[in-house]
C-alpha positions as CSV (number, residue, x, y, z in Angstrom):
1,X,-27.9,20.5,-65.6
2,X,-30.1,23.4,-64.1
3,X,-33.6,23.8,-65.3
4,X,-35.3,26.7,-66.5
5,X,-38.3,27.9,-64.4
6,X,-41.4,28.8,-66.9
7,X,-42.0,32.3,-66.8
8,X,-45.7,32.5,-65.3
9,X,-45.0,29.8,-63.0
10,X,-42.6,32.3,-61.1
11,X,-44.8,34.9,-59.0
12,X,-42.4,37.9,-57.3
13,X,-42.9,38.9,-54.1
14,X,-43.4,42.4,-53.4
15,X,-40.9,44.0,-51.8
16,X,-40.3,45.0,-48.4
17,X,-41.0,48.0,-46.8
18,X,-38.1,50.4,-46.6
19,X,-36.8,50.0,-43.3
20,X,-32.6,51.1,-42.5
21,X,-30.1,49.8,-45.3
22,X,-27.7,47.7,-44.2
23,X,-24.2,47.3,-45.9
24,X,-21.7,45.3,-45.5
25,X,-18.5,46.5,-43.1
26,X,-16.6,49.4,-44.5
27,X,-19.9,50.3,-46.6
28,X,-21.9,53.3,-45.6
29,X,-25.1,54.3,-47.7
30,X,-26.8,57.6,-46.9
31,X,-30.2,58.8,-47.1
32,X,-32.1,61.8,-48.2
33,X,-33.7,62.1,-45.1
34,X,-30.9,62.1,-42.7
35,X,-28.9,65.2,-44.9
36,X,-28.5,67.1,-41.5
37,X,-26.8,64.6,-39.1
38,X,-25.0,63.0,-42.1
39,X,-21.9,65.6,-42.6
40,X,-20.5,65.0,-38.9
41,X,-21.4,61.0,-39.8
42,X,-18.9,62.1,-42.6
43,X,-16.1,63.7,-40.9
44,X,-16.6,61.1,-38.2
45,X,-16.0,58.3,-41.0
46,X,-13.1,60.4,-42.5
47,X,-11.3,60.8,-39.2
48,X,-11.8,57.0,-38.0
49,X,-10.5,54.9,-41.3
50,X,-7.0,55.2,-43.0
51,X,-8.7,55.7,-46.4
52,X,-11.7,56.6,-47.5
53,X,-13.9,56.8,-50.8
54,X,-17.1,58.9,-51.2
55,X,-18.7,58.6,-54.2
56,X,-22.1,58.6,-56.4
57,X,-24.1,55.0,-55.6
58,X,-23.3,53.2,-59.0
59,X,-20.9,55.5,-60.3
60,X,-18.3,53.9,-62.6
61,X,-15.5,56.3,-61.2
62,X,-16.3,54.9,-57.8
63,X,-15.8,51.4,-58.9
64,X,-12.3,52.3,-60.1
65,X,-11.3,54.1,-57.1
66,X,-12.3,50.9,-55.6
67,X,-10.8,48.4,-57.6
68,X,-7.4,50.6,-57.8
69,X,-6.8,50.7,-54.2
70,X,-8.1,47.0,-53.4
71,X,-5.5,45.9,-56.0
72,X,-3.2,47.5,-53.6
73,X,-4.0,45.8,-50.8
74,X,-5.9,48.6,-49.1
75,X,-9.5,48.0,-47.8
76,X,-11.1,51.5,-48.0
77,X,-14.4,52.7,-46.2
78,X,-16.8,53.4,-48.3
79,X,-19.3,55.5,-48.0
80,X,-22.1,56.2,-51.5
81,X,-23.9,59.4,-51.6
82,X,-27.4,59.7,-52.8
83,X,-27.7,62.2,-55.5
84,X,-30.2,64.6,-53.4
85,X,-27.8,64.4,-50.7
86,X,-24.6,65.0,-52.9
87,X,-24.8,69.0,-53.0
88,X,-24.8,68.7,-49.3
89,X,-22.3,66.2,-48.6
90,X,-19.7,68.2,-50.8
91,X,-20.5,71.9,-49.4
92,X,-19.7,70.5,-46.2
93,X,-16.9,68.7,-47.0
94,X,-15.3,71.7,-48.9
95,X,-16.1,74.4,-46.2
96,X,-12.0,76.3,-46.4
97,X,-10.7,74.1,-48.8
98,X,-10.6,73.0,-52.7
99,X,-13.8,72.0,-54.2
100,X,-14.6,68.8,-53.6
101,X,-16.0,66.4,-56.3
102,X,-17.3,62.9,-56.2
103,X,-15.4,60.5,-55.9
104,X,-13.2,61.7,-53.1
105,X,-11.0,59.8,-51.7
106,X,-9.7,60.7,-48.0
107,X,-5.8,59.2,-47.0
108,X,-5.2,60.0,-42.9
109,X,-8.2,62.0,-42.7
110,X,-7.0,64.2,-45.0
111,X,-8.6,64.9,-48.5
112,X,-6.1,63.6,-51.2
113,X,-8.2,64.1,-54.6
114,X,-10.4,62.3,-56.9
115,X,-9.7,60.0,-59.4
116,X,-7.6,61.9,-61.6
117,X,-5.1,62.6,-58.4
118,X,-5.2,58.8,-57.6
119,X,-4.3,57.3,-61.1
120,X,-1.3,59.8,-61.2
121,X,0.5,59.1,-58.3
122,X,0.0,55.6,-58.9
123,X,1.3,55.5,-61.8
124,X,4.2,58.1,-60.4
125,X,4.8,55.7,-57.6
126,X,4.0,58.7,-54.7
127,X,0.6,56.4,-53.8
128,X,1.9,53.1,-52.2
129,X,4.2,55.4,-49.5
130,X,1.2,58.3,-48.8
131,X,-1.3,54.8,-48.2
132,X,2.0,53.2,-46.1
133,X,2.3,56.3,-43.9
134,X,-1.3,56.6,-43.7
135,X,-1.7,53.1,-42.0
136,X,-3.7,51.3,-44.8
137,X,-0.5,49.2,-46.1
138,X,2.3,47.1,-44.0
139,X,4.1,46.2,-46.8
């Protein structure tokens, strides 16, 4: 059985400086700071991985984006937007095309929709063969 540390016997450390944020693989953070050289970061991101998710850090739309297409067997890059860098990131993004809202998730390098878009064609069946042509499934 564990036991309980007394409150003032536990002393917090402060916390670190803020150095870069590191993520694990196939998790990209941004930061306010780097708003210029973070769009071609983007696209770069978009045109390397089969699938990709941009989304609002914490957002609970995200997290279901996520969990949909993991359930599928697909391991999407993902990549959370700060929210001063989210008016940015989706001007840039929608430069000649549809507006783009968070999350949006990229199949082939191509933009494929937000949530809404990706619950319906699962549920239609048209996801599983867009991700299988795509490269992200092999089943």
């Amino acid at each position: 059985m564990y036991q309980a540390l007394p409150y003032k016997s536990w002393n917090p450390s402060p916390p670190p400086p803020p150095t870069t944020t590191t993520a694990p693989p196939g998790h990209f953070t941004s930061t306010s700071s780097s708003l210029k050289q973070e769009s071609p970061l983007i696209k770069e991101i978009v045109s390397e991985n089969a699938v990709v998710v941009l989304g609002r850090r914490g957002c609970c739309m995200t997290h279901v984006v996520k969990r949909l297409l993991h359930g599928l067997g697909v391991n999407p890059a993902v990549h959370d937007v700060d929210e001063e860098d989210e008016n940015g990131v989706v001007r840039e993004l929608g430069e000649g095309k549809d507006e783009v809202k968070l999350p949006a998730v990229f199949i082939g390098g191509k933009f494929y929709g937000g949530l809404d878009r990706v619950m319906a064609a699962h549920i239609t069946g048209e996801l599983t063969p867009v991700l299988r042509e795509a490269g992200a499934l092999w089943l």
